[in-house]
C-alpha positions in Angstrom: 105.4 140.1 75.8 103.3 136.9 75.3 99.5 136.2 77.1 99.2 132.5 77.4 97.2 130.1 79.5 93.8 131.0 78.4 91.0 129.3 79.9 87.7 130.0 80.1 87.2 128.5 83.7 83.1 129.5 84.7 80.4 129.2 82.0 77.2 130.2 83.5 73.4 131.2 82.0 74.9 134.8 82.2 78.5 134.9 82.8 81.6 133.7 81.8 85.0 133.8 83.7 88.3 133.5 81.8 91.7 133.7 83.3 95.3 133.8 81.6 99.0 134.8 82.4 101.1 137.3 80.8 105.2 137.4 80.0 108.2 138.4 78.8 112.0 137.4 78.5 114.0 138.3 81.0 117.5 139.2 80.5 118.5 135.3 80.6 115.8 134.3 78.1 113.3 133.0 80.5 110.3 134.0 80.5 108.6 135.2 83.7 104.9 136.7 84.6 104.9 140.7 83.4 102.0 143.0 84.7 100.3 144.2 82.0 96.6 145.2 81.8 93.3 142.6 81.0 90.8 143.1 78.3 87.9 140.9 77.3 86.2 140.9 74.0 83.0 139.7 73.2 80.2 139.8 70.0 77.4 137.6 69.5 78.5 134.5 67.2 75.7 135.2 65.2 76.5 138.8 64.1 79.0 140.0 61.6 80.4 143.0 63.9 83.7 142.8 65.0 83.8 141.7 69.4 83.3 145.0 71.6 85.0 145.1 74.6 83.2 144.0 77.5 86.1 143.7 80.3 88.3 146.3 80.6 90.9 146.3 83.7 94.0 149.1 83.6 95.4 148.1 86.5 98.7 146.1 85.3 98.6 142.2 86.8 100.7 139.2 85.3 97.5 137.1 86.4 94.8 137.7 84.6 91.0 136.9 85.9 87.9 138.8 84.1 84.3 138.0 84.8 81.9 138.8 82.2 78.0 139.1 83.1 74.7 140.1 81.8 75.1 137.6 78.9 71.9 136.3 77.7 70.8 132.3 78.5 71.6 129.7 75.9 73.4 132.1 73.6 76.8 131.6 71.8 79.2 133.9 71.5 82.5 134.4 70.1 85.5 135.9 72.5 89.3 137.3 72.4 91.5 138.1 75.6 93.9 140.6 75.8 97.0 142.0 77.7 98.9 145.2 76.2 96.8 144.3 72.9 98.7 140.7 72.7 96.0 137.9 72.1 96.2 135.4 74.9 96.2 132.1 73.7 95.3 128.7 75.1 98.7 126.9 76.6 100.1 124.1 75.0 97.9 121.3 76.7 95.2 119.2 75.7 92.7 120.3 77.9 92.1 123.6 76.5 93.3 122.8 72.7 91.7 119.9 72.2 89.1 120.1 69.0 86.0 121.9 70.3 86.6 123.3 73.5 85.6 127.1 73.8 89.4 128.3 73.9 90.1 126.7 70.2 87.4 127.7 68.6 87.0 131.0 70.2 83.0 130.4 70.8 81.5 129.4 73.7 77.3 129.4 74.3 76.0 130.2 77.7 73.5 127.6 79.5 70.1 127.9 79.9 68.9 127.7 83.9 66.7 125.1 85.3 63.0 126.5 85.5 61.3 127.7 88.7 62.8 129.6 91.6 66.3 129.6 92.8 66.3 127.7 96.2 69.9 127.0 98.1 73.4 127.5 96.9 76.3 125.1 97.7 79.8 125.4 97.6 81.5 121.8 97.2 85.4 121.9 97.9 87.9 119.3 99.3 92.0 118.6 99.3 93.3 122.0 101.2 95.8 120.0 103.1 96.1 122.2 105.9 99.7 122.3 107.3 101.3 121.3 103.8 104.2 122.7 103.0 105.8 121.1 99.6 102.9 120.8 96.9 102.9 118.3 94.0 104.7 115.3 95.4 103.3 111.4 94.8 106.0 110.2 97.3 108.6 111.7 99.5 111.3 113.7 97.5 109.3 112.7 93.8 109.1 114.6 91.7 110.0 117.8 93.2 107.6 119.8 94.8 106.9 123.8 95.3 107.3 125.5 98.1 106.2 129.3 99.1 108.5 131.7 99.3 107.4 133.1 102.4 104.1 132.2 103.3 101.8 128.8 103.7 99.6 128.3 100.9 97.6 126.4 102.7 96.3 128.8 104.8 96.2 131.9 101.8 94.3 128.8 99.5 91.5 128.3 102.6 91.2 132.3 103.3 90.7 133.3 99.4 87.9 129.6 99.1 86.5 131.4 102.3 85.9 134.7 101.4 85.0 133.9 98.0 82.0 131.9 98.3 80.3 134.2 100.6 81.0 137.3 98.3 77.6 138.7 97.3 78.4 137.5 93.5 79.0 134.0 94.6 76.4 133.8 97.6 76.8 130.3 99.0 74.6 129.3 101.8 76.3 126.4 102.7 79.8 124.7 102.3 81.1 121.2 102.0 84.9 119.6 102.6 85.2 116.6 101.6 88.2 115.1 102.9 91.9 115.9 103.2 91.7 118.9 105.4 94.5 118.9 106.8 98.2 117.2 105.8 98.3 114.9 107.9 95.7 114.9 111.3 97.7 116.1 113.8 96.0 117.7 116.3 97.6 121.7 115.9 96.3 121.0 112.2 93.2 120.0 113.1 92.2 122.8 115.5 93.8 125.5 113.2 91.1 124.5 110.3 88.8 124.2 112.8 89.1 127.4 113.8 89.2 129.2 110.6 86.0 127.5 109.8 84.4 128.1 112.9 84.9 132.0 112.1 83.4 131.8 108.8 80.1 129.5 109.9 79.1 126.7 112.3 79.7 123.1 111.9 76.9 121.4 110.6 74.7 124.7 109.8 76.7 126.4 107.4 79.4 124.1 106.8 80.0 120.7 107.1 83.1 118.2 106.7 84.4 114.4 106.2 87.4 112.8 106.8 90.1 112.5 104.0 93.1 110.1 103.7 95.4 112.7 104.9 93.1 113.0 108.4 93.9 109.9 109.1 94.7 108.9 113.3 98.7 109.3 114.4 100.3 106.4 115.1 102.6 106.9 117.7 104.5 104.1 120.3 102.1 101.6 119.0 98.8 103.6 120.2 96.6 105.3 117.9 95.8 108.9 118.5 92.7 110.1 115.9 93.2 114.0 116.7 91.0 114.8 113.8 88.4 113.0 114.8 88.4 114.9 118.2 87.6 117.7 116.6 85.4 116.7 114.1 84.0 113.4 113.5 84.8 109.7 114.9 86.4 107.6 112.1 84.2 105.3 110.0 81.0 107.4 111.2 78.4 108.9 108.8 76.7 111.9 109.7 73.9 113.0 108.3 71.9 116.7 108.3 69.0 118.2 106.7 68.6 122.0 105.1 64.8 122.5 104.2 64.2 119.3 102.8 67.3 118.2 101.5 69.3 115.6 103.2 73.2 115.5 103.3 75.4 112.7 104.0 79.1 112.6 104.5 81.0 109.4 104.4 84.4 108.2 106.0 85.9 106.7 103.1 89.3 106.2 104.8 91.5 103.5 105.3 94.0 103.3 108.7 97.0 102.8 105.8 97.0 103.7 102.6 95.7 105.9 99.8 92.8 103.8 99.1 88.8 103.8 100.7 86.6 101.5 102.1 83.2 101.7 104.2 83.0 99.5 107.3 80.0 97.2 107.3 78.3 99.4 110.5 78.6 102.7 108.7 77.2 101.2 105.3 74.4 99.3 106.9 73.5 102.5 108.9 73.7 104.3 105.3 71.4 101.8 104.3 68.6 102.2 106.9 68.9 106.0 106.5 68.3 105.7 102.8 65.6 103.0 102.9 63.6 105.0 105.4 63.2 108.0 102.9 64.1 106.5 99.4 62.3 110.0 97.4 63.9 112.3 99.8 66.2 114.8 97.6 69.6 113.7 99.1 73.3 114.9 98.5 75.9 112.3 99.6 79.7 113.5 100.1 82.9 111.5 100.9 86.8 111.6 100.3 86.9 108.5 97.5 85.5 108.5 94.5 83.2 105.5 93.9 83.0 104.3 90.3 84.6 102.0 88.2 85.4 104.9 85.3 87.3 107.1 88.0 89.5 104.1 88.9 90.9 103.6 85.9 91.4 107.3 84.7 93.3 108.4 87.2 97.0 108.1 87.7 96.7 106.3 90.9 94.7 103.7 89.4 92.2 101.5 91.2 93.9 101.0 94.3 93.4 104.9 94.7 89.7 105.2 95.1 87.0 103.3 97.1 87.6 99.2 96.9 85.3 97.6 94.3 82.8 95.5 97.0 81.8 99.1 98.2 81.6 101.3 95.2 79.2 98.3 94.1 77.1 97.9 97.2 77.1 102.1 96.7 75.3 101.9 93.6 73.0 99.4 94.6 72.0 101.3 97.5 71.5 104.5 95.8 69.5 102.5 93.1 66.8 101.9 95.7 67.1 105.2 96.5 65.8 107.4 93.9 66.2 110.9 95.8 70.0 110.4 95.4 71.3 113.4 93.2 74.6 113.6 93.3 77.8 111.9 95.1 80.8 114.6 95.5 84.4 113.6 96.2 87.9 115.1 96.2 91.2 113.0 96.7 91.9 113.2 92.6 92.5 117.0 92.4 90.7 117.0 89.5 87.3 118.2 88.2 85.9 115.4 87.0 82.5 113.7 86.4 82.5 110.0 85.8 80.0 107.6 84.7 78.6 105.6 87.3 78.9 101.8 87.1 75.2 100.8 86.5 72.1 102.8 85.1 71.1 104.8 88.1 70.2 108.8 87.7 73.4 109.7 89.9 75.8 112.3 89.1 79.3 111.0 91.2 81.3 114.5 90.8 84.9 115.0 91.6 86.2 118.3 92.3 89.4 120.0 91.9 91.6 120.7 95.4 91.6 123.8 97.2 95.4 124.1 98.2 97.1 124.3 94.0 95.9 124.8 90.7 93.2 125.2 89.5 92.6 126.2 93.2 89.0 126.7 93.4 85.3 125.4 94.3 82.2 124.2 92.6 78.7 126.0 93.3 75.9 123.8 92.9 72.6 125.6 92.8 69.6 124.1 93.7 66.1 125.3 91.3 63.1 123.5 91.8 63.8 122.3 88.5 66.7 121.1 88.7 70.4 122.6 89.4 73.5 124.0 88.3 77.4 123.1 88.7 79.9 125.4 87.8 83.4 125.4 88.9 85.2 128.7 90.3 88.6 129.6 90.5 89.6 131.5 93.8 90.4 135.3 93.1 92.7 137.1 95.8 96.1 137.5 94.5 97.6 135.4 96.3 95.6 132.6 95.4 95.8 133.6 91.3 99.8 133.7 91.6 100.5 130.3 93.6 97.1 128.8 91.3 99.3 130.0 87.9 102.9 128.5 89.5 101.3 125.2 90.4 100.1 124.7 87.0 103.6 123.4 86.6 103.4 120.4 88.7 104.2 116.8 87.7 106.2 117.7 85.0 103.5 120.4 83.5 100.9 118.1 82.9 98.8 118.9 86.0 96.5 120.9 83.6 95.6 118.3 81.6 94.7 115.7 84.8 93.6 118.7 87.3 91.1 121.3 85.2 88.5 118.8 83.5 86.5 119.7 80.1 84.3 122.8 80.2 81.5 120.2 80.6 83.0 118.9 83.7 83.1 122.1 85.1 80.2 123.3 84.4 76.8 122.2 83.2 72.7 121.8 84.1 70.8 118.8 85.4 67.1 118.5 85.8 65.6 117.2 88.6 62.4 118.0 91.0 63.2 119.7 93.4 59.6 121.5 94.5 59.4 119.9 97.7 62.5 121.9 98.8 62.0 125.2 101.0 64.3 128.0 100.5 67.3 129.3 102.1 
């Protein structure tokens, strides 16, 4: 039996979640996922004593997830994973073996929290495609996709995001999709998310939404029919909310055609006045496409795939004269990602990965008055850990190396003030 595919996903001020898969030869030669149980190590990388175990799980599973707390703040530590006493070891990608990350060297160092009190915690996901049911194609047919055996991973993807973040270890307050909820807009899509969303929270309370390339309007005997946005939001419309001082904005970044965003002039002008009336005002923007020059030329799609150059720049500029602007989250990439924006403004633009495949997850941002937190979670039910662990395969195997991001991607600490902001 071999345990491969270690990654150490979450890195928090007191935690750390690693995940991994084991296997064995079947009588072909193949391997294929064995059950077999999960152990965690840990010592202090300081000390001389051998690691102690810290995580200890009998029950047998081929798909490994173990979640280590009461760590202590700014602390390294050195780790070893274990199924059936077999190391697990980092797969064969450059993601997790490149020099320095935590899986090659075997060390990882916990962050240290923002100061002051901890305020209002947001999940940020996008890309669950409801309705989907061949994952990991570019184009019709290429390469070939995966499909569930027997159930819509879709849905299982959304149900196990859902009932993650409001676990009491995760306790989000609030969530945000941006983009791509559905496949592609039609309107039994649209009401099925809608209604799975509606039982966990209320639109533009506890959760809130913008439209995604995929949500685009039907076009059907020359008439357009935008069924998403009869249950959501009209197309090219911000929207805009406030939780205790903080100010949200979601974007329509979509196109009619295409894979590509824009902003019409009327959305970005009324973006403009809603900015310019309260520059200082602690603001989180969200939208489908991401918006700098560094994320449209790193990903595969290239710059025709993310928001056309006139408006990512007349996005900076904006968000230049408007100093409360945090932090710009999109999907559309399936990756987690943060990229530098394209002039010196104090703006994180943050891609996270999709909901529906591997890495299959969410990010929690956690808002301190000193600042916050973003650290990237993996879904847990076992559903969501098998199809997360076959999907890894996509696009000839190299979907880990574009989807998961660095360890600083997914997780790391920003100061800013955030005093002015009430509690949830």
């Amino acid at each position: 039996m071999d345990a491969s595919d270690l990654e150490l996903v979450t890195l928090t001020d007191s935690s750390a979640i690693f995940t991994w898969t084991s296997r064995a030869r079947d009588h072909t030669g193949r391997m294929r996922p064995v059950p077999a149980d999960t152990e965690v190590r840990v010592a202090p990388a300081d000390g001389l004593g051998a690691a102690r175990t810290r995580y200890l799980d009998s029950r047998a599973t081929a798909y490994h997830y173990a979640e280590i707390d009461g760590l202590e703040p700014g602390r390294a530590y050195r780790f070893e994973a274990y199924s059936n006493g077999r190391r697990a070891v980092p797969a064969r990608t450059l993601v997790t073996r490149r020099s320095g990350s935590p899986e090659s060297t075997g060390v990882f160092t916990t962050a240290t929290p923002p100061p002051g009190q901890l305020l209002r915690t947001i999940a940020l996901a996008n890309d669950v495609h409801y309705g989907e049911h061949t994952s990991g194609l570019i184009v019709s047919g290429i390469p070939t996709g995966l499909r569930h055996d027997t159930l819509h991973y879709p849905e299982f993807m959304l149900d196990a995001l859902l009932d993650d973040v409001r676990s009491p270890d995760r306790a989000a307050d609030h969530l945000i999709l941006a983009g791509d909820l559905t496949d592609s807009g039609t309107l039994d899509q649209s009401r099925a998310i809608r209604a799975r969303l509606d039982s966990w929270g209320e639109l533009g309370r506890d959760y809130f939404v913008c439209r995604g390339n995929h949500d685009k309007p039907e076009r059907h005997r020359g008439r357009t029919q935008d069924h998403w946005g009869s249950v959501f939001h009209s197309r090219q419309r911000l929207v805009e909310y406030h939780l205790g001082g903080l100010r949200l904005i979601g974007l329509d970044t979509t196109r009619l055609t295409g894979s590509g965003g824009t902003i019409v002039v009327p959305q970005r002008d009324r973006l403009r006045e809603i900015l310019a009336a309260d520059p200082h005002r602690p603001t989180l923007i969200f939208g489908h496409h991401p918006v700098t020059s560094h994320a449209a030329v790193s990903n595969p799609g290239g710059p025709g795939f993310v928001l056309d150059p006139s408006n990512a720049a007349a996005l900076h500029t904006l968000y230049r004269n408007a100093p409360g602007v945090f932090l710009h989250h999109s999907g559309h990439t399936h990756r987690n990602r943060v990229s530098r924006p394209n002039i010196g403004i104090n703006v994180e633009f943050l891609e996270v990965a999709a909901v529906k495949e591997y890495p299959g997850g969410y990010l929690l941002l956690r808002l301190y008055e000193g600042g916050y937190t973003a650290n990237f979670y993996k879904t847990r039910s076992d559903a969501a850990r098998t199809w997360s662990t076959r999907t890894r395969r996509q696009y000839l195997g190299l979907h880990p190396d574009h989807a998961l991001g660095s360890c600083t991607d997914r997780n790391h600490t920003t100061h800013r003030d955030f005093s002015g902001l009430t509690a949830a």
